[in-house]
C-alpha positions in Angstrom: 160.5 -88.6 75.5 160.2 -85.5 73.1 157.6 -83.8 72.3 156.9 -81.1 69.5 154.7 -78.9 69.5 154.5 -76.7 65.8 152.6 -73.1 66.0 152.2 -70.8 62.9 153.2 -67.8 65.1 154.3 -66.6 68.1 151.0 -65.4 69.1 149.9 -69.0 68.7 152.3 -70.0 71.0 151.4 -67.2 73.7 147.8 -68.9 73.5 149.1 -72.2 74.1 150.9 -70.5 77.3 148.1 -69.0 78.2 145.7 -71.8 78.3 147.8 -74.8 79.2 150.4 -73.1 81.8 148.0 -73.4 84.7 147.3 -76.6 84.0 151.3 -77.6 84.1 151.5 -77.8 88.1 148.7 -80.5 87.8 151.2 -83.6 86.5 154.6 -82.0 88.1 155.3 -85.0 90.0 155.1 -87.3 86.9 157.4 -85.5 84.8 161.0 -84.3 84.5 161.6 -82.2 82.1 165.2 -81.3 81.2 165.0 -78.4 78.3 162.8 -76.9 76.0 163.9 -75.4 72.7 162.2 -73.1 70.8 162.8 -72.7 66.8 161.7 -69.2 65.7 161.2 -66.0 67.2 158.9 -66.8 70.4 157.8 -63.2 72.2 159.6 -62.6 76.0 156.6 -63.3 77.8 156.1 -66.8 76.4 160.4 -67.4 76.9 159.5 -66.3 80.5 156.0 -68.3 81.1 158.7 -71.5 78.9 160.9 -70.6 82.1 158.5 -71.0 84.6 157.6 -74.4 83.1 160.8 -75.5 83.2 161.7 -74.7 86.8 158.2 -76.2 87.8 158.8 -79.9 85.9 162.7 -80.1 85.9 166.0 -78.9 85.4 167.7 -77.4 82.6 166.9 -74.3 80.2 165.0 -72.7 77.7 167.4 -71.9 74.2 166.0 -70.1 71.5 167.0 -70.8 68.0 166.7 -67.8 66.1 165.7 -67.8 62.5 168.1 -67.9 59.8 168.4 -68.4 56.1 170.4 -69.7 53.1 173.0 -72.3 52.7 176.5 -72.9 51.3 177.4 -75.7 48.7 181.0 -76.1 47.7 182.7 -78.7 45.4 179.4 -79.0 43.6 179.2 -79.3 39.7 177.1 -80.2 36.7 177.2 -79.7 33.4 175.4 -75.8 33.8 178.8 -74.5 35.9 182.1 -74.9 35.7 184.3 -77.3 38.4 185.6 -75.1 41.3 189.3 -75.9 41.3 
């Protein structure tokens, strides 16, 4: 199973922590969890209380994936620009 979980900030997701954390211990024996991964820029105490929950439900990690921007198109061409060649 996944499960996603979208917060507008960081601070939204230090809320989340904050409120639902203690309440992880509760359904420990029905779940394994094997990773969590984070898209954005979560704040070290959330990547710390993320650690926690991981070590209390399973095995595994939890990787940030950092922002980043832009793209690269090559061998693309319409009638605006000119072939690459």
């Amino acid at each position: 199973m996944t499960v996603v979980h979208v917060h507008a900030d960081r601070a939204s997701l230090d809320h989340h922590m904050e409120v639902a954390g203690p309440r992880f211990a509760a359904f420990a024996d029905l779940v394994r969890l094997s990773s969590i991964h984070i898209y954005g820029d979560p704040s070290e105490k959330a990547v710390g209380q993320l650690r926690d929950k991981v070590r209390l439900l399973g095995t595994g990690d939890v990787v940030a994936h950092r922002p980043h921007a832009g793209f690269a198109r090559f061998g693309v061409s319409d009638s605006r620009t000119p072939a690459l060649g």
